[in-house]
C-alpha positions as CSV (number, residue, x, y, z in Angstrom):
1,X,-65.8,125.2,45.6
2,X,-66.7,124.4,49.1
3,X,-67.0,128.1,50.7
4,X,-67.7,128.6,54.5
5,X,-67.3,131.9,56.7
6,X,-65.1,133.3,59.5
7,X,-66.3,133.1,63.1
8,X,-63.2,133.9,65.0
9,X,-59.8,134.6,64.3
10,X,-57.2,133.7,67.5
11,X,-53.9,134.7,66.0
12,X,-52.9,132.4,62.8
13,X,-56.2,130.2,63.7
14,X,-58.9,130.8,62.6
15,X,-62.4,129.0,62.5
16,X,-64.4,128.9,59.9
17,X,-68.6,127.8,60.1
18,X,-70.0,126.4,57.1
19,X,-67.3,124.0,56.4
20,X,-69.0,120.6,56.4
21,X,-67.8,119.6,52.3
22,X,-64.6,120.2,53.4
23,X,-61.6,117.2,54.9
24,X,-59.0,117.8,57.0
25,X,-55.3,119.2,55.7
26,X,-57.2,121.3,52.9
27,X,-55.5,123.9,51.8
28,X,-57.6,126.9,52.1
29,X,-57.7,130.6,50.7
30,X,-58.9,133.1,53.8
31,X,-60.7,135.8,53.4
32,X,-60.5,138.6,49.8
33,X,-56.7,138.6,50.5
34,X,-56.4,134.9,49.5
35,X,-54.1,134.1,52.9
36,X,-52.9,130.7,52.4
37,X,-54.3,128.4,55.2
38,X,-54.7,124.9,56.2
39,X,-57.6,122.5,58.1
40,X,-56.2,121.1,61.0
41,X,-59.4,120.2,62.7
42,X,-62.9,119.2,61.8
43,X,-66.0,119.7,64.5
44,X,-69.3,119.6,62.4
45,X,-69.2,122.2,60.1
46,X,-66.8,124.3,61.8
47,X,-63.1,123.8,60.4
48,X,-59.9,125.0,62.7
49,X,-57.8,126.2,60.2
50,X,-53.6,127.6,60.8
51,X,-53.2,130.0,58.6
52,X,-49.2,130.4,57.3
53,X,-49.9,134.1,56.8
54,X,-49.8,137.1,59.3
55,X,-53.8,137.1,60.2
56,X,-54.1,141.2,61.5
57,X,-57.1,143.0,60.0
58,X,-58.9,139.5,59.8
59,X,-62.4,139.4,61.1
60,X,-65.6,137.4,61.9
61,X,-67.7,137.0,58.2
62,X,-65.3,136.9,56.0
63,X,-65.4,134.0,53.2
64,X,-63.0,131.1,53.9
65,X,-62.5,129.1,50.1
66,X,-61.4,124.8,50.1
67,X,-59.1,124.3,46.8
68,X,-59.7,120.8,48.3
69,X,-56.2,119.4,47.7
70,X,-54.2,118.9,50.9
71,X,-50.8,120.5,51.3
72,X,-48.5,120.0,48.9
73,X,-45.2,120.6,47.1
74,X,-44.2,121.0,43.5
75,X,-41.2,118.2,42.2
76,X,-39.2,118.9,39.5
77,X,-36.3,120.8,37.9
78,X,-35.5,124.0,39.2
79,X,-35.6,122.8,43.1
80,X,-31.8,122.7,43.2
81,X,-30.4,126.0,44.4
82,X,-33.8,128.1,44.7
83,X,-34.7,129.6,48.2
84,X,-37.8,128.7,49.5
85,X,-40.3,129.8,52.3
86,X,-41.9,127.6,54.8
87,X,-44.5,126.3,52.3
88,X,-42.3,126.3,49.2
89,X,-42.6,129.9,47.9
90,X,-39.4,130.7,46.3
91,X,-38.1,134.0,47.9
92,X,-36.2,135.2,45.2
93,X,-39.7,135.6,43.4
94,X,-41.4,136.8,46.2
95,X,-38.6,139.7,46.4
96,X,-39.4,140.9,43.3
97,X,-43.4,140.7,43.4
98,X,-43.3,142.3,46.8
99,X,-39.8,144.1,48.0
100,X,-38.5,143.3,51.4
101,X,-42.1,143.0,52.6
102,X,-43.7,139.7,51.5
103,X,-47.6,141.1,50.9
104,X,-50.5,139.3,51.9
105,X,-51.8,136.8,50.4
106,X,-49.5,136.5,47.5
107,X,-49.5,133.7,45.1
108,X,-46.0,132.1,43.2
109,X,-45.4,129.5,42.1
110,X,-42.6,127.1,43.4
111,X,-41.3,125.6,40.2
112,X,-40.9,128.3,37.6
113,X,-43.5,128.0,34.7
114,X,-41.3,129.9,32.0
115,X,-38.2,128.3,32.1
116,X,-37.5,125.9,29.3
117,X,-35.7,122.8,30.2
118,X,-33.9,120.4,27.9
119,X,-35.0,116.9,28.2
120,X,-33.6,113.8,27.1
121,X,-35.8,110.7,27.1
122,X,-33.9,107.6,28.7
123,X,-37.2,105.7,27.5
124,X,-38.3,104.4,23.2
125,X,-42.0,104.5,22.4
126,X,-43.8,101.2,22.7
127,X,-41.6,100.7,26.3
128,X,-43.6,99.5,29.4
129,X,-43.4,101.7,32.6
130,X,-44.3,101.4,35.8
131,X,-44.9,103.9,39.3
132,X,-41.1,105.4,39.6
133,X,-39.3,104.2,36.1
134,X,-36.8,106.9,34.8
135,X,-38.5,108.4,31.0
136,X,-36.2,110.6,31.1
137,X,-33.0,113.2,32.5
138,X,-32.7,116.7,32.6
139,X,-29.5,118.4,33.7
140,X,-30.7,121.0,36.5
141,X,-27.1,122.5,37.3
142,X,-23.6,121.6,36.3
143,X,-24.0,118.7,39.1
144,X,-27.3,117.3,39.1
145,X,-28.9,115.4,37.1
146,X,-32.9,115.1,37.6
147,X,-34.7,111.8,37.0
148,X,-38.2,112.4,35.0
149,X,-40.1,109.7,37.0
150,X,-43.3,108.1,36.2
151,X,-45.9,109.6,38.8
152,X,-47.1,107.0,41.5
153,X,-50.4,105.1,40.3
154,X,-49.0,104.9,36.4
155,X,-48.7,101.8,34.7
156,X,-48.6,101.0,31.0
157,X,-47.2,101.6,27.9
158,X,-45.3,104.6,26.1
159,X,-47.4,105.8,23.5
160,X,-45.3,108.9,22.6
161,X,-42.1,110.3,24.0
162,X,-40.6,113.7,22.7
163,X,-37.5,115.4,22.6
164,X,-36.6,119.0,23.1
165,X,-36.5,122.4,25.3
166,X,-39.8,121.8,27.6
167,X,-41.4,123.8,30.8
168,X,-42.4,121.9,33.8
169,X,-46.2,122.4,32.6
170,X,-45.8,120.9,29.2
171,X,-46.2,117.1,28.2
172,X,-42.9,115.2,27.6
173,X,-44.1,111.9,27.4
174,X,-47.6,110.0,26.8
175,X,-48.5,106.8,28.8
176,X,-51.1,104.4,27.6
177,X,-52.4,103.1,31.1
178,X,-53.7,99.4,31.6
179,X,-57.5,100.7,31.3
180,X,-56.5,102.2,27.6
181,X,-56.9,105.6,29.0
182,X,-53.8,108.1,27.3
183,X,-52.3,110.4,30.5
184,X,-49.6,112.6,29.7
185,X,-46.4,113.2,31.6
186,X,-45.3,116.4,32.5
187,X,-41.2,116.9,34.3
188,X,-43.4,118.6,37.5
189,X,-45.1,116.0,40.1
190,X,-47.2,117.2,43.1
191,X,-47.1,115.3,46.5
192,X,-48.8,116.0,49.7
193,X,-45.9,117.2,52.3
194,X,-47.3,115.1,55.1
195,X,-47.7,111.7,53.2
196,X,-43.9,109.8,53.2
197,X,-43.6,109.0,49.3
198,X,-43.6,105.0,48.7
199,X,-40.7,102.9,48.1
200,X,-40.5,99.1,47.7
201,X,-38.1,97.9,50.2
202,X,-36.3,99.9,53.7
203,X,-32.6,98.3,54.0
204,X,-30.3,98.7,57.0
205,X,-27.9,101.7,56.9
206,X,-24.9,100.4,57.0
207,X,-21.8,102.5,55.2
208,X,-20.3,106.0,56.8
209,X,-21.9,109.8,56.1
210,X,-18.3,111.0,55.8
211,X,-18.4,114.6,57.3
212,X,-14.7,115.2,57.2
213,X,-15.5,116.3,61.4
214,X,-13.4,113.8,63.0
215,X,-14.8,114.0,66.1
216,X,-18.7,112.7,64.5
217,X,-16.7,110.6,61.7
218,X,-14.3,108.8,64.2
219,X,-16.0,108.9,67.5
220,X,-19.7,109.1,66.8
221,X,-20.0,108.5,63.2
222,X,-23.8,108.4,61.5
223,X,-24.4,106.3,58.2
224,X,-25.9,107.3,55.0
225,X,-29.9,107.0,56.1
226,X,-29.1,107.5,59.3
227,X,-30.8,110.0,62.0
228,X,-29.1,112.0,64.5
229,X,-30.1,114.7,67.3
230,X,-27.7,117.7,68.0
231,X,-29.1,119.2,71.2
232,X,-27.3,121.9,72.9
233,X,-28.0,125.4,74.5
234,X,-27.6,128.8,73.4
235,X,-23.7,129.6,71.5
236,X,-22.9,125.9,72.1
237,X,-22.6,125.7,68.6
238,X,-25.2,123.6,67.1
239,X,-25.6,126.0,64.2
240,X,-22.2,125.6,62.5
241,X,-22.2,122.3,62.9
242,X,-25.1,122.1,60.7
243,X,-23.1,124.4,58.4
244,X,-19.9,122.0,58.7
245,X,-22.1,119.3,58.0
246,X,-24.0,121.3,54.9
247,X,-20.7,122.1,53.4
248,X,-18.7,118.9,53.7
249,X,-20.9,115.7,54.6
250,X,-20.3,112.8,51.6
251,X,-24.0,113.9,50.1
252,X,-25.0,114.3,46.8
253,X,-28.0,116.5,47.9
254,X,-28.6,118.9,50.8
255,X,-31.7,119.8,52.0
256,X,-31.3,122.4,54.6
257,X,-34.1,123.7,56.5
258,X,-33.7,127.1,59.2
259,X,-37.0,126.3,61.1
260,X,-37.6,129.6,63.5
261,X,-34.1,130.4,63.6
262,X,-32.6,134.0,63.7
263,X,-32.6,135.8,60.2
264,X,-28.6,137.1,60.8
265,X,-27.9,133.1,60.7
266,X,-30.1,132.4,57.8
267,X,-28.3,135.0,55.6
268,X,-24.7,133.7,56.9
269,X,-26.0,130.3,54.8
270,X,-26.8,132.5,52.1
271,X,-24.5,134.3,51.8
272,X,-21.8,131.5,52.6
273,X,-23.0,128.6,50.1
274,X,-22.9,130.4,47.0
275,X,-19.3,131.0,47.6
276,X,-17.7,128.1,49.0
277,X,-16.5,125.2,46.6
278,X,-18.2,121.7,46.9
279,X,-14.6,119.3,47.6
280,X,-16.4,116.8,45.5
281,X,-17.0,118.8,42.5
282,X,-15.1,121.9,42.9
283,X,-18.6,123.7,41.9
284,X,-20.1,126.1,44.0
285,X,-22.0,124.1,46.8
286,X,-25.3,125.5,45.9
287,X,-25.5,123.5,42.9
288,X,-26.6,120.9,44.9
289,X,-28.3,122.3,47.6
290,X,-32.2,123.8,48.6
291,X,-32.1,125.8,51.3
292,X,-35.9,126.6,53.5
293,X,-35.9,130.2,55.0
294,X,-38.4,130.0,57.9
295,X,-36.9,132.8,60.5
296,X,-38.1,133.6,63.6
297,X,-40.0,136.6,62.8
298,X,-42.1,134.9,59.6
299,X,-45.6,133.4,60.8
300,X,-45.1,130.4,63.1
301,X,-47.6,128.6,61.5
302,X,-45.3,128.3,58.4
303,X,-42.5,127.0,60.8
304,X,-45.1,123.9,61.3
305,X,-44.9,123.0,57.5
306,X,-41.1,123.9,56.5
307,X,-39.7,120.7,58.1
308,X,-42.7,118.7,56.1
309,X,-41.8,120.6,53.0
310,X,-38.2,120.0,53.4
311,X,-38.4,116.3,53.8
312,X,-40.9,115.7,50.7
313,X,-38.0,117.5,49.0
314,X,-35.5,115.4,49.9
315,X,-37.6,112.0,49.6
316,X,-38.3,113.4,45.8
317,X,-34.3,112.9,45.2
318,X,-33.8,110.2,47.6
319,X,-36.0,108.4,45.4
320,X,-33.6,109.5,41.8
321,X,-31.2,107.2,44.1
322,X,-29.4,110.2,45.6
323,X,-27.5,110.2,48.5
324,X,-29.6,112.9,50.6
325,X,-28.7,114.7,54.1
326,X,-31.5,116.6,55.4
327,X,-30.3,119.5,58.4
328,X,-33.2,120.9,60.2
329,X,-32.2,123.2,62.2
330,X,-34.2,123.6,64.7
331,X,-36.4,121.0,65.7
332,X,-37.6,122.8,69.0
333,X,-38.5,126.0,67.3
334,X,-40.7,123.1,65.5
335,X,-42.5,121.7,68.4
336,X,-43.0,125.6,69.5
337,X,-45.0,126.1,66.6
338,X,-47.5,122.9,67.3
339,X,-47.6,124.2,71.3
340,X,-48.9,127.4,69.8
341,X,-51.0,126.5,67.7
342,X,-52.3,123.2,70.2
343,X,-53.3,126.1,72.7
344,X,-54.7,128.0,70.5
345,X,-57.3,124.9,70.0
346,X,-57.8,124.5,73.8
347,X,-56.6,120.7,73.3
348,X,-55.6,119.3,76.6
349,X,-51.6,120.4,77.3
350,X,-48.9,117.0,77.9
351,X,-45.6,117.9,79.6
352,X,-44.2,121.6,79.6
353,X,-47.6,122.8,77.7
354,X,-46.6,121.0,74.4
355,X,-49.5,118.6,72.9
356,X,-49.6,115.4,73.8
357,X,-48.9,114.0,70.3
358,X,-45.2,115.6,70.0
359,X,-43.6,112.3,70.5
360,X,-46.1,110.9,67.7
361,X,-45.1,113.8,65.5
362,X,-41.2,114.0,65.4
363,X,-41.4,109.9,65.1
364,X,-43.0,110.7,61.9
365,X,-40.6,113.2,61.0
366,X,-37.4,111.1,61.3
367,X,-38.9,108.0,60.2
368,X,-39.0,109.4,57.0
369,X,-35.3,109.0,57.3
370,X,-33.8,105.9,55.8
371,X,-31.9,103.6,53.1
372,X,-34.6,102.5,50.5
373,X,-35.0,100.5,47.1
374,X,-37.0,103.3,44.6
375,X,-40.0,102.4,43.5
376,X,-39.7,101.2,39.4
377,X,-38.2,98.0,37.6
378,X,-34.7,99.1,37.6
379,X,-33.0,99.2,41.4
380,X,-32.1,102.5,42.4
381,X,-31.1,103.0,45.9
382,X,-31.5,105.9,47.7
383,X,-30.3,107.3,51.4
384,X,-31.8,110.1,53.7
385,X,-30.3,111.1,56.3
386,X,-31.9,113.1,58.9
387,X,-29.9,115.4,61.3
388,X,-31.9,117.9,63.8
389,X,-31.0,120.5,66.2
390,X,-32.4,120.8,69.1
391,X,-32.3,123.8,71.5
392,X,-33.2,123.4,74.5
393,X,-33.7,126.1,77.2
394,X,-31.2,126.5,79.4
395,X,-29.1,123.4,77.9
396,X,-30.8,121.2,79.9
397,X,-31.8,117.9,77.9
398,X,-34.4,116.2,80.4
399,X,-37.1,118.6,78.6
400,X,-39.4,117.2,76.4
401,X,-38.6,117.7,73.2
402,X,-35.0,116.2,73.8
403,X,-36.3,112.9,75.2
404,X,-39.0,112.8,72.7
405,X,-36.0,113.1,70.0
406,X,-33.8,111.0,71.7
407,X,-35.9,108.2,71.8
408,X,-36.3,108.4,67.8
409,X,-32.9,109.0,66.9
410,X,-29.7,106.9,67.2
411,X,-27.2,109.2,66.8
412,X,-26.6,111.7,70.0
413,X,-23.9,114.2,69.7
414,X,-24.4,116.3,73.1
415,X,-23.1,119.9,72.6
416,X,-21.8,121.2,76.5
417,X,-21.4,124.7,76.8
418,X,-18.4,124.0,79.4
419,X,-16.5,122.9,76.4
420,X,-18.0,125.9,74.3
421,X,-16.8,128.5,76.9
422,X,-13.3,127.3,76.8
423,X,-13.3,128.2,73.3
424,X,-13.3,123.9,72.1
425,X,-15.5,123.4,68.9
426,X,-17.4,121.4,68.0
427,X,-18.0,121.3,71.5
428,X,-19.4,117.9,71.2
429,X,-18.9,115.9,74.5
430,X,-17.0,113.0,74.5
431,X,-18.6,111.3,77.3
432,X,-21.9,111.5,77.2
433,X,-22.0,111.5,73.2
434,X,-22.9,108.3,71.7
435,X,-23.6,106.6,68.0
436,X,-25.7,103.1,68.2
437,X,-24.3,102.7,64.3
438,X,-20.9,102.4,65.5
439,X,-20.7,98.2,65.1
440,X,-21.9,98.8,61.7
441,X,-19.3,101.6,60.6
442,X,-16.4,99.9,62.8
443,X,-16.4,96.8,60.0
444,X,-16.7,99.2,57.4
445,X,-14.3,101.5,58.2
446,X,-12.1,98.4,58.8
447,X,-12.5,97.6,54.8
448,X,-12.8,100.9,53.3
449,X,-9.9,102.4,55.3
450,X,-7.5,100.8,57.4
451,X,-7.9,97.8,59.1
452,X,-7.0,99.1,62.4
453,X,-8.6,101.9,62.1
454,X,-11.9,100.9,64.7
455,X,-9.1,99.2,67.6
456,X,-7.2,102.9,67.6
457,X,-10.5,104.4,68.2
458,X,-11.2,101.9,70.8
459,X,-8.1,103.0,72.4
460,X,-8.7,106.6,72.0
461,X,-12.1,106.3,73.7
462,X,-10.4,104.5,76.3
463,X,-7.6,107.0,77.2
464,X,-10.3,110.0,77.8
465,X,-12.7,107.7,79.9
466,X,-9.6,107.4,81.8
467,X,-8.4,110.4,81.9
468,X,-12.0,111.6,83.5
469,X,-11.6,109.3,85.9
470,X,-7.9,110.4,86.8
471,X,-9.3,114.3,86.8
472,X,-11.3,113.5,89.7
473,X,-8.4,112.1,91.5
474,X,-6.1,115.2,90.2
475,X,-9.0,117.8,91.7
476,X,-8.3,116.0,95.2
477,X,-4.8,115.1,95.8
478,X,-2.7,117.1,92.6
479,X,-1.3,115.9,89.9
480,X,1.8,115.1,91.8
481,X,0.3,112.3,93.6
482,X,-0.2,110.1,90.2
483,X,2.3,107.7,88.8
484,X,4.6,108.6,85.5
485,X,2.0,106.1,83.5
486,X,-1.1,107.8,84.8
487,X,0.2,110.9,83.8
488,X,1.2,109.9,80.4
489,X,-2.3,109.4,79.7
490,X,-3.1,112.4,80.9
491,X,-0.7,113.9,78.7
492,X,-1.9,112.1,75.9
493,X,-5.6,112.2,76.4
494,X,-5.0,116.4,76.2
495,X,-3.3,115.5,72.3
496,X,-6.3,113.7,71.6
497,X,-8.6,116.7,73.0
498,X,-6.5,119.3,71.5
499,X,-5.1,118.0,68.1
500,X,-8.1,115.6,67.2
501,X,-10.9,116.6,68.7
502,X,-10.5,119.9,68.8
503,X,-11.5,121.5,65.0
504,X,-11.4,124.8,63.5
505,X,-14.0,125.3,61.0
506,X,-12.4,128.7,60.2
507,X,-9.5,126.9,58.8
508,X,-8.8,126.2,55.2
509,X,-7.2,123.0,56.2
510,X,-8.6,122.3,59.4
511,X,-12.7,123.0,58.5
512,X,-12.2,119.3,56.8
513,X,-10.5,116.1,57.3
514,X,-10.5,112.7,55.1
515,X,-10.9,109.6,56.7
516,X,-6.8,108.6,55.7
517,X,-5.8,111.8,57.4
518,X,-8.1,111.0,60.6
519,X,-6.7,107.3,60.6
520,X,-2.7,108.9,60.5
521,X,-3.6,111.9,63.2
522,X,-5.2,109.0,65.3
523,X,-2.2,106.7,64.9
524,X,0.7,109.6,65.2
525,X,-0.9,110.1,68.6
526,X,-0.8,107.1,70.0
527,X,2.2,106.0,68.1
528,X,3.7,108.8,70.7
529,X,1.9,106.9,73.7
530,X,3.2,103.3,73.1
531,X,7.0,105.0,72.4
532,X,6.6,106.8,75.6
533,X,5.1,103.9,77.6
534,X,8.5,101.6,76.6
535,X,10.1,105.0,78.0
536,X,8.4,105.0,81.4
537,X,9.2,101.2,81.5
538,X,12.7,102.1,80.9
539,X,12.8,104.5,83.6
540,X,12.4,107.5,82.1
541,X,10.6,110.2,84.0
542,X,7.4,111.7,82.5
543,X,8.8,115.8,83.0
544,X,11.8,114.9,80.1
545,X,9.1,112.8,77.7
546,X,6.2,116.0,78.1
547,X,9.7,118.6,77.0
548,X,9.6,116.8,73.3
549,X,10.1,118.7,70.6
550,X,7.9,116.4,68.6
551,X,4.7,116.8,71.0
552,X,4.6,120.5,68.9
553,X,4.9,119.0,65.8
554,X,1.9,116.4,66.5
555,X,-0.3,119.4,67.7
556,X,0.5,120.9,64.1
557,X,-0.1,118.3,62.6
558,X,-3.7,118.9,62.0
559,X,-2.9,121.4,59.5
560,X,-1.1,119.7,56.8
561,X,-2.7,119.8,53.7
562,X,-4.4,116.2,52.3
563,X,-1.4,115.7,49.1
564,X,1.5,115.6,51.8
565,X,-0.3,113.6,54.4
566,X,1.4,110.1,54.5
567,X,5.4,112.1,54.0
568,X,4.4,114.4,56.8
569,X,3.4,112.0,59.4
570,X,6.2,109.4,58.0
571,X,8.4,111.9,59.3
572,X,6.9,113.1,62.5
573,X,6.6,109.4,63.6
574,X,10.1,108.3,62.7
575,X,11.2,111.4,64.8
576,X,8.4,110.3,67.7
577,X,10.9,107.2,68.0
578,X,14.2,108.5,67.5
579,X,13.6,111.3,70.1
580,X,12.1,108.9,72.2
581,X,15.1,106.1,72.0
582,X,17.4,109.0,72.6
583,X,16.0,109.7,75.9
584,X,16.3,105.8,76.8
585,X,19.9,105.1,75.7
586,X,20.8,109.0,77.8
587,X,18.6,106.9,80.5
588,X,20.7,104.0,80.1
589,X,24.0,105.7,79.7
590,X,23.5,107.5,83.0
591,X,22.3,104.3,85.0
């Protein structure tokens, strides 16, 4: 045990003399309380070390203990559904060793070490395995299947492979390695949270998250491995989008980290996913989600690790070939953490007092994200997608962590508070939003679900660029001064803002919307703007077009349910037409 002393204590650092033995990211125990710490710095023998622990009542002499093992998180079954702290101590177990009060220095352990798990090996004795082959399943809830896979650095042959009720602790599996040397397998791996796990080969994210928002799946969609930024200011709404996202993206895991954010939002998700049903499974959506508590009043040196702990997580199922979408929320309460704590080492302050190396750091954060082949003979491919939040103050995005993020990220879905204060959610802005996967998902959305689907959007866009540009001419001169066509798309531009755009997550039908249904809303709308257009041609005036009954009707149309989609909007268009010819032959019959 490499042992050193306490010579100062600044907060959650503390620095520690005597420390030479020791390497940087040790996990270290503090003081007779046994806080959980970690090295972040090395000078001589003196070790900086962030403690994740509430430090008061620490002083100078105290004994500081390396376990020498960097940081790291516990893999196996029983990650689904638990509640975890910033550094993977399930909460639920902390509850009950502690109360409401989480003591000092308290040990658990993340994977529980009693529960008996029934394993079925997918793997014969006398097989040979490799880094990342599948020995073996275990069904974790009624939804999830975990993959036993051989630990990274194994190679050889299966000696003996059992079958049975097992804990995470005991040996399922014995593996002759190449050097003759028998290593047994347990269903728990260990892997340091700020090493990416290996893969063999990154591909190219190229098919559609489906989120069932339609103004992300439509107008700024992000693929599975994809990485997106959702920056906004305070009540714009960037927590519920995470929710919406949580609840209804087309993931087979979620990973969802609350990094610094207020405990009253926290228990919302806690509260709310054990009671909503997954659409995919019609399961309860925690039995495929892991959820990281780290609220604003825990110790901010914990906030540092939660988004490192989160993201092993999800790698550890990306790499079982899951589909995986990973919300942190929020990245800025994040980069708080390392300005604290790069104070607190005097290092030399970059832009706005945050360290110099936050572009360097959230780079390695999302880059974590991806579409990869698993390691292992058989191909498994798995996706991460990374989506963070990002609040900064005062909304305004020129501060540093925004443009750090934004230069990582390829998906930008700008919040504006303008929109939030007239009461239009997602208030994601239309104009200065923007998805560099949108090439990709336009050919696949083409394929997978309607071949016109990408040219409506394309004309959608279009309309509300224009209308922004008409606005400005409607602020000077009135609305009066524009022709019947100009205000058509006015006219129809509001539709898309109001019946498409605008969602209501509150809604039993609204909160989600399949790609079909987003295809037919798109198309009744502008179905109503080419019939109108012929009107205007025809000489109809643009007051006797905007007093349709059928303009209601499209408006409503957001709420009918998925089953009785395509007779629905059969109808309302066929009425679009016939209410629209009538006002051209009364046109005519008057002329």
């Amino acid at each position: 045990m490499k042992t050193g002393t306490i010579v100062k204590v600044s907060g959650p650092l503390v620095i520690a003399e005597g420390m030479r033995d020791a390497n940087m990211f040790d996990v270290v125990r503090v003081s007779e309380k046994h806080l959980i710490g970690e090295i972040i710095e090395m000078h001589g023998d003196r070790a900086s070390i962030q403690v994740y622990e509430e430090t008061s009542g620490l002083g100078p002499g105290e004994e500081v203990v390396s376990t020498g093992m960097p940081m790291s998180v516990e893999l196996g079954p029983g990650l689904i559904s638990t509640i975890y702290d910033g550094i993977q101590r399930p909460l639920e177990k902390l509850y009950e060793a502690s109360g409401t009060n989480i003591q000092k220095g308290i040990e658990v352990k993340s994977l529980d070490r009693d529960k008996k798990w029934k394993f079925e090996p997918a793997k014969q004795t006398g097989d040979a395995v490799e880094a990342g082959d599948v020995i073996g399943i275990v069904h974790e809830t009624a939804v999830v299947v975990c993959k036993i896979m051989v630990p990274f650095g194994l190679k050889g042959t299966i000696k003996e492979i059992y079958v049975g009720e097992f804990t995470v602790e005991e040996p399922v599996c014995v593996i002759t390695d190449e050097k003759g040397n028998d290593i047994s397998v347990t269903m728990m791996q260990k892997w340091p949270v700020r090493r990416e796990r290996p893969y063999k080969v990154k591909k190219s994210p190229d098919s559609l998250l489906v989120t069932g928002q339609r103004v992300i799946d439509t107008f700024f969609p992000i693929t599975k491995g994809g990485v997106a930024a959702i920056p906004g200011p305070f009540g714009s709404g960037k927590t519920v989008t995470q929710h919406q996202l949580a609840k209804w993206a087309d993931a087979d895991i979620v990973v969802y980290i609350g990094c610094g954010e207020r405990g009253n939002e926290m228990t919302d998700v806690l509260n709310e996913f054990p009671e909503l049903k997954d659409p995919r499974t019609g399961e309860s959506l925690m039995q495929r989600t892991v959820l990281i508590a780290n609220t604003s009043d825990m110790p901010v040196a914990a906030r540092e690790a939660s988004i490192y702990t989160g993201i092993t997580i999800a790698e550890f199922f990306r790499d079982m070939g899951y589909s995986v979408a990973l919300m942190a929320d929020s990245t800025s309460r994040w980069a708080e953490a390392l300005r604290e704590m790069s104070g607190r080492l005097e290092e030399m302050p970059g832009e706005e007092g945050y360290p110099a190396y936050l572009g360097s750091r959230l780079a390695q954060f999302y880059e974590r994200a991806g579409r990869v082949v698993s390691l292992g003979k058989e191909e498994r491919i798995g996706t991460l997608t990374a989506i963070g939040a990002v609040s900064p103050p005062g909304g305004d995005t020129s501060e540093p962590v925004s443009q750090a993020t934004l230069r990582i990220v390829k998906v930008f879905w700008g919040l504006d508070a303008s929109l939030a204060y007239k009461r239009h959610f997602p208030a994601i802005n239309w104009l200065s939003s923007y998805s560099l996967y949108q090439d990709r998902v336009d050919e696949w959305a083409d394929i997978n679900v309607h071949e016109e689907f990408s040219a409506h959007r394309t004309e959608a866009m279009r309309l509300l660029q224009t209308e922004a540009e008409l606005q400005e001419i409607v602020q000077l001169v009135g609305v009066d001064s524009l022709s019947h066509g100009d205000r058509l798309i006015l006219e129809t531009s509001r539709s898309i803002r109001e019946d498409f755009l605008h969602q209501n997550s509150f809604h039993e039908v609204d909160t989600y919307t399949s790609l079909h249904k987003q295809y037919r809303m798109l198309k009744l709308i502008l179905t109503f703007y080419h019939e109108a257009q012929n009107a205007i041609k025809a000489g109809v005036p643009i007051q006797k077009i905007t007093k349709l009954h059928v303009i209601e009707r499209i408006g409503r149309a957001k709420y009918v349910e998925e089953i009785n989609v395509d007779k629905s909007y059969d109808e309302i268009e066929r009425d679009i037409k016939g209410e629209i010819n009538d006002l051209i032959s009364k046109g005519a019959d008057e002329l």
